[in-house]
ZADO-1210 file (C-alpha; in nm, 4 decimals, padded with zeros to 6 digits):
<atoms>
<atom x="-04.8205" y="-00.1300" z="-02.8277" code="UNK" pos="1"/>
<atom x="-04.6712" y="-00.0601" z="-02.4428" code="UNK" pos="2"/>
<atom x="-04.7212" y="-00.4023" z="-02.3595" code="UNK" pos="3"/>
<atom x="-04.4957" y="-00.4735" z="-02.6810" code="UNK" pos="4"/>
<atom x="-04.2469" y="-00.2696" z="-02.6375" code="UNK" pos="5"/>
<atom x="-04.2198" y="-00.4013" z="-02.2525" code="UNK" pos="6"/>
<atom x="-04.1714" y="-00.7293" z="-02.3373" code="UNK" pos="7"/>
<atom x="-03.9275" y="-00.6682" z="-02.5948" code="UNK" pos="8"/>
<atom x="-03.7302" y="-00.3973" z="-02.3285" code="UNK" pos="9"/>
<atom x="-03.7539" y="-00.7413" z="-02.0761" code="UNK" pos="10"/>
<atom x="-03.6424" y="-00.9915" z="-02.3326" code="UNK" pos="11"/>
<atom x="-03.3281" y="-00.7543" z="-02.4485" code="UNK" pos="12"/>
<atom x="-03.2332" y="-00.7098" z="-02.0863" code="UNK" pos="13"/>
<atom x="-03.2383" y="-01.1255" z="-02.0326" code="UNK" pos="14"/>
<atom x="-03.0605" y="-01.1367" z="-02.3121" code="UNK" pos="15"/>
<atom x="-02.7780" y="-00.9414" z="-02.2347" code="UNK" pos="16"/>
<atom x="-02.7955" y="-01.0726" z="-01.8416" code="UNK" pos="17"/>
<atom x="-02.7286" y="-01.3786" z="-02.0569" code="UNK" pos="18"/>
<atom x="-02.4212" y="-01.2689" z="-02.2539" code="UNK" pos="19"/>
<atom x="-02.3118" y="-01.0852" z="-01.9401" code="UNK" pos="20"/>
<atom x="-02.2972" y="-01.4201" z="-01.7292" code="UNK" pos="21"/>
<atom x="-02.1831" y="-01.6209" z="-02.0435" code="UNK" pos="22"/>
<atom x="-01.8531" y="-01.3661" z="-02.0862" code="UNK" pos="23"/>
<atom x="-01.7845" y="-01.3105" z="-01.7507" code="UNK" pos="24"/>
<atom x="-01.7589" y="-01.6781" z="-01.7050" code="UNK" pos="25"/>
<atom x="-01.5270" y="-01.6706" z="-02.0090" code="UNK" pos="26"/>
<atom x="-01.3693" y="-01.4242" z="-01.8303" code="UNK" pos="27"/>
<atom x="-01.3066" y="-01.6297" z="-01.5220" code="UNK" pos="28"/>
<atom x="-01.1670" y="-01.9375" z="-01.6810" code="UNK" pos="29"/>
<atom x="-00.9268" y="-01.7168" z="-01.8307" code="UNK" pos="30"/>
<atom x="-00.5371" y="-01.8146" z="-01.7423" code="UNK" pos="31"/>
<atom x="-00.4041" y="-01.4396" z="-01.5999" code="UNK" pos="32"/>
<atom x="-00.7472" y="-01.3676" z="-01.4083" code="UNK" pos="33"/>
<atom x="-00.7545" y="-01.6954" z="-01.2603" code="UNK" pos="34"/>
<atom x="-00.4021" y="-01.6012" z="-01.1245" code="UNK" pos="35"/>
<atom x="-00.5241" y="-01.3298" z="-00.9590" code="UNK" pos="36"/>
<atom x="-00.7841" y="-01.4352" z="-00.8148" code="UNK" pos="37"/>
<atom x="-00.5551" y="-01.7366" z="-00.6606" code="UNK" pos="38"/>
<atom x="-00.3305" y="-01.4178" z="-00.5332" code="UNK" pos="39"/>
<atom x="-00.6289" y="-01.2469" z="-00.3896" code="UNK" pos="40"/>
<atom x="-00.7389" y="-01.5519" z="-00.1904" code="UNK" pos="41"/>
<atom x="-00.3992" y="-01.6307" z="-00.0671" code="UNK" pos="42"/>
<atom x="-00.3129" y="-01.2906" z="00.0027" code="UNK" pos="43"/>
<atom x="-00.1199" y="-01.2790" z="00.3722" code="UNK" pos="44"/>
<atom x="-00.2309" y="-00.9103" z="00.4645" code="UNK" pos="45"/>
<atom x="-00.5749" y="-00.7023" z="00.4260" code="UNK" pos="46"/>
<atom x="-00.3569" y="-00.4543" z="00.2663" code="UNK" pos="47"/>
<atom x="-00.2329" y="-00.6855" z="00.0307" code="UNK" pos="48"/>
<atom x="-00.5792" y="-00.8998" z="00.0008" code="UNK" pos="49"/>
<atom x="-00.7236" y="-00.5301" z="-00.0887" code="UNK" pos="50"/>
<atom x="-00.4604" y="-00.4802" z="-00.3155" code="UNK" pos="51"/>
<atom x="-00.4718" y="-00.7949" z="-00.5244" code="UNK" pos="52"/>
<atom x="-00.8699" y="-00.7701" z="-00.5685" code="UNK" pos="53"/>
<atom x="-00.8713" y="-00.4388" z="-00.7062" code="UNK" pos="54"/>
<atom x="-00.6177" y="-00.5841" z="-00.9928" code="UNK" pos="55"/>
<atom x="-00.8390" y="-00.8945" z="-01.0177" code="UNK" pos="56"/>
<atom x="-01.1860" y="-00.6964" z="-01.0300" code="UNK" pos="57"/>
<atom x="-00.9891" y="-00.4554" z="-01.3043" code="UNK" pos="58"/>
<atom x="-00.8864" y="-00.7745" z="-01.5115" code="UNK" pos="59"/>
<atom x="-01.1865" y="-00.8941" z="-01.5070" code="UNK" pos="60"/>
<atom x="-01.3869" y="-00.6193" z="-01.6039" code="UNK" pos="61"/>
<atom x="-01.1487" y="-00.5059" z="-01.8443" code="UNK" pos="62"/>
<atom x="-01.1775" y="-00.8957" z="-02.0030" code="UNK" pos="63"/>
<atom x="-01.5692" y="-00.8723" z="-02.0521" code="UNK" pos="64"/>
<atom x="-01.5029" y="-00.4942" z="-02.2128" code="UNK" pos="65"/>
<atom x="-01.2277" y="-00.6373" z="-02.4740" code="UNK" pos="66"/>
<atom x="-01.4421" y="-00.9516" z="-02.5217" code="UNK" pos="67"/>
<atom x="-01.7913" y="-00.7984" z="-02.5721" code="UNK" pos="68"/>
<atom x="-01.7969" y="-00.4000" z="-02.6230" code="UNK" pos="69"/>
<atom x="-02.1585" y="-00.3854" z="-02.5954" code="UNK" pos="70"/>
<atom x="-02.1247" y="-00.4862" z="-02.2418" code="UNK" pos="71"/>
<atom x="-01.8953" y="-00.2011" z="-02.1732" code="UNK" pos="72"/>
<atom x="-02.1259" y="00.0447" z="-01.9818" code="UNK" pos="73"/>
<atom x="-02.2389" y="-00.2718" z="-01.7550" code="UNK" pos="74"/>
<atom x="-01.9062" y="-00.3837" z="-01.6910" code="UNK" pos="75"/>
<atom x="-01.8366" y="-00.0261" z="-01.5659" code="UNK" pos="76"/>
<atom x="-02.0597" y="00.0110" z="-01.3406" code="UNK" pos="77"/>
<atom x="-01.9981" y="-00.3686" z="-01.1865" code="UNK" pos="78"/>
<atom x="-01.6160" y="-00.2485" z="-01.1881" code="UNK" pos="79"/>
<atom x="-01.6994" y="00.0753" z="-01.0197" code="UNK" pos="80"/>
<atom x="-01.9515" y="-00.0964" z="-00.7186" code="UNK" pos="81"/>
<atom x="-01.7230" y="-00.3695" z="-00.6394" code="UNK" pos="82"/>
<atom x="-01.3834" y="-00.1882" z="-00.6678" code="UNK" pos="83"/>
<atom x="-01.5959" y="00.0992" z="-00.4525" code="UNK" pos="84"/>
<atom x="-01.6007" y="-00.1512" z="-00.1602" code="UNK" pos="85"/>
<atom x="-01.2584" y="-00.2221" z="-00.2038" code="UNK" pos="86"/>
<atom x="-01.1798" y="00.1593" z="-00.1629" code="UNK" pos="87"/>
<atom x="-01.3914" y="00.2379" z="00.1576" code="UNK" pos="88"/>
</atoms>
């Protein structure tokens, strides 16, 4: 019965790597985040690099949320490590 409930625990969590990957992809081809990402890598400053990938990283998170809400409490914690680095 453990070895049951293991594999269906592993196959859930592949499948929502899965639809993870598959909306933040979505995500990415997206018009608006696409833009800012271009004004994060073209950004003339650190300040202003640092500045533009926090909006990018919120965008994008904020896409896969709106897109897929049962991704929400992933896309948090993605949001909150990268945006974390941004902050340090």
């Amino acid at each position: 019965m453990m070895a049951s409930l293991e594999a269906s625990s592993e196959k859930s969590e592949a499948d929502e790597e899965a639809r993870y990957e598959a909306v933040k992809a979505e995500a990415k081809a997206d018009p608006r985040i696409r833009e800012l990402k271009e004004k994060s890598d073209s950004a003339e400053s650190d300040e202003a690099a640092r500045a533009a990938s926090i909006a990018y990283y919120h965008a994008l998170y904020q896409r896969i949320r709106d897109t897929d809400q049962s991704l929400t409490e992933r896309a948090n914690l993605a949001e909150e490590a990268v945006v974390r680095r941004f902050t340090r």
